[in-house]
N, C-alpha and C positions, 0 to 999 in steps of 0.2 A: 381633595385638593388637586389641583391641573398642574401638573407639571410645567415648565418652559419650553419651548417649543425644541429647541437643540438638545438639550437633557432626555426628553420623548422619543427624540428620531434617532439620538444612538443608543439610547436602550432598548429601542426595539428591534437595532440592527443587530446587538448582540446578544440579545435573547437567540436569533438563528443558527447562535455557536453551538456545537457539539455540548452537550452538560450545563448551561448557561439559560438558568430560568430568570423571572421575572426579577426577583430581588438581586437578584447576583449581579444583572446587569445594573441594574440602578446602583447596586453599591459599587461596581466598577465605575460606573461614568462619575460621581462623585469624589471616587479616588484622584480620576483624572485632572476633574475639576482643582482638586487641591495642590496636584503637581506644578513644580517651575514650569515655566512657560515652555524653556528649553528640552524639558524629559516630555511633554506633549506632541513639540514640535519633531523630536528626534521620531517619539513612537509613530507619528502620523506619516510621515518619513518613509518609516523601515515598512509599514503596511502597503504603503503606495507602491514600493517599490518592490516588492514580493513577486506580483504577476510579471514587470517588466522585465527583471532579472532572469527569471526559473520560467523556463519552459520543461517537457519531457525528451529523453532521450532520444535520440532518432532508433537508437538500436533496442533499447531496454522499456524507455516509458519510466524512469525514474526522473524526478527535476534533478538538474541541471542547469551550470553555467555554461558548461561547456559542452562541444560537441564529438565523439561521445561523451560521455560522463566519467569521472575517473575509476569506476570499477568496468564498465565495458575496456577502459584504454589499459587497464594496473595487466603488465604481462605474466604475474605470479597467479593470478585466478586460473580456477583450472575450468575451462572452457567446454571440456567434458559432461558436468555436471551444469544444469541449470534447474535453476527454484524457480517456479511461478506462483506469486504472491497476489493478494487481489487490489492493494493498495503500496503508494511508496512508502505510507506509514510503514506497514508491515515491513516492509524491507529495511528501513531504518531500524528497526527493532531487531532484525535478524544479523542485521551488523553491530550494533552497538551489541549485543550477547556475543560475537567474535566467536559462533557457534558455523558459520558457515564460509566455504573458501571458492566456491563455483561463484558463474552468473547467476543474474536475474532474468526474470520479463515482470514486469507489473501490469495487470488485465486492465487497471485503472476502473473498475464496476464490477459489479455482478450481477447474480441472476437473482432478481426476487421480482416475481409476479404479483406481487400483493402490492407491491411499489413501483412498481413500470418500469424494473432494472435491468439489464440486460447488458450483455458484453456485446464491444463493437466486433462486428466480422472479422475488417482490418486489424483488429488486435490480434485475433487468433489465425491470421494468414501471416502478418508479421511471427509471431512464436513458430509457428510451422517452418518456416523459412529459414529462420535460425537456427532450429534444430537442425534443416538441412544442410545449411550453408557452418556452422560450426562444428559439425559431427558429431552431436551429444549423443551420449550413452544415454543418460538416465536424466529424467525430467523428475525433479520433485514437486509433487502438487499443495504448496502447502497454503489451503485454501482455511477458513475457518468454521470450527468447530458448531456449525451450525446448522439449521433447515438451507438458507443462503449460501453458505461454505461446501454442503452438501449438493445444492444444483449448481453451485458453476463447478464444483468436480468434475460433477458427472459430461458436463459442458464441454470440459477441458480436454478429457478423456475421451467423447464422440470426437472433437476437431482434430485431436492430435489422429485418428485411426491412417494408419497406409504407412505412417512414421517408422523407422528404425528403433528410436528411443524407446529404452527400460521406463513405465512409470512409476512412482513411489507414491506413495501420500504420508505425510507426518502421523503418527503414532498419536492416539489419544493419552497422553499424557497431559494434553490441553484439555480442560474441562470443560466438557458439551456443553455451547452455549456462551463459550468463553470467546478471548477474544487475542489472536497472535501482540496484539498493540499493550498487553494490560500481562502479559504472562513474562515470568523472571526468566533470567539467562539459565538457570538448573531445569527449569522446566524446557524451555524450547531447547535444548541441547538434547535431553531427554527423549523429545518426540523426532527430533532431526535422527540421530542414533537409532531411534526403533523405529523407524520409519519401515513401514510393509509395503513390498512391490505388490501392484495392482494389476497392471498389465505388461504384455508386451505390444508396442504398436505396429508390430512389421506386418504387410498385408501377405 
């Protein structure tokens, strides 16, 4: 049986979500189908309006309304310490655990050659900078526990070389293969806490 043609074209857009196979989607746009006209129109709304609103930080690479972002502006962050995260996801995650009180940078990608992924330059000449320009001690690498998570470390660690900053990386307490977006507030407290210095970056 042939679907309707509207039915087809959003099921297939969101079969492209993250976990959103072929039935899922079909049984979402169904759902849709059955909502007030008013819960469609809001949702369609809030989606359109997603890209227009949220751009990323000038400073950080976190979305944002505003410019900076209210954890680059909150004067209580200790500006000492910066995390470098691979996604804002992750960064959301590391604050809603209320496990961490420095900055960010978000790489916004990573390294996977099997995927044609790769971090932009300009990201890691921004983070350079900030280090320089905010005086960090210690840069936490908290990349994920992965082959992926594993080369943009190592990524992270060649760009930052000539740096001042102490490096850390998060403690395996995350399970190889795991993912910072899917781990509890005890566990990433756990790997922030035993986090091992890796290097020093002073030339």
């Amino acid at each position: 049986m042939s679907l309707p043609s509207p039915i087809d074209k959003l099921a297939s857009a969101l079969c492209r979500l993250p976990g959103i196979g072929e039935k899922s989607a079909r049984r979402i746009v169904f759902f849709l189908l059955a909502q007030p006209e008013v819960f469609t129109r809001e949702f369609s709304e809030a989606v359109r309006t997603l890209k227009e609103r949220l751009h990323p930080c000038p400073e950080c690479g976190n979305f944002t309304e505003d410019d900076p972002c209210p954890i680059c502006t909150d004067p209580l962050r200790d500006r000492k310490t910066l995390c470098v995260v691979e996604t804002a996801e992750d960064l959301v995650c590391l604050e809603q655990a209320s496990v961490f009180g420095g900055v960010y940078h978000v790489l916004g990608g990573r390294v996977s050659p099997l995927d044609g992924e790769d971090i932009d330059v300009r990201v890691l000449e921004s983070l350079k900078r900030r280090i320089r320009d905010l005086g960090v001690k210690e840069v936490i690498i908290a990349t994920n526990p992965c082959v992926e998570g594993d080369l943009t470390y190592f990524a992270v660690v060649d760009a930052l070389k000539g740096t001042s900053a102490r490096l850390s990386r998060l403690a395996y307490g995350l399970p190889v293969g795991g993912s910072i977006g899917y781990a509890d507030r005890v566990t990433l407290h756990a790997a922030l806490e035993a986090r091992q210095k890796v290097a020093e970056t002073g030339s």
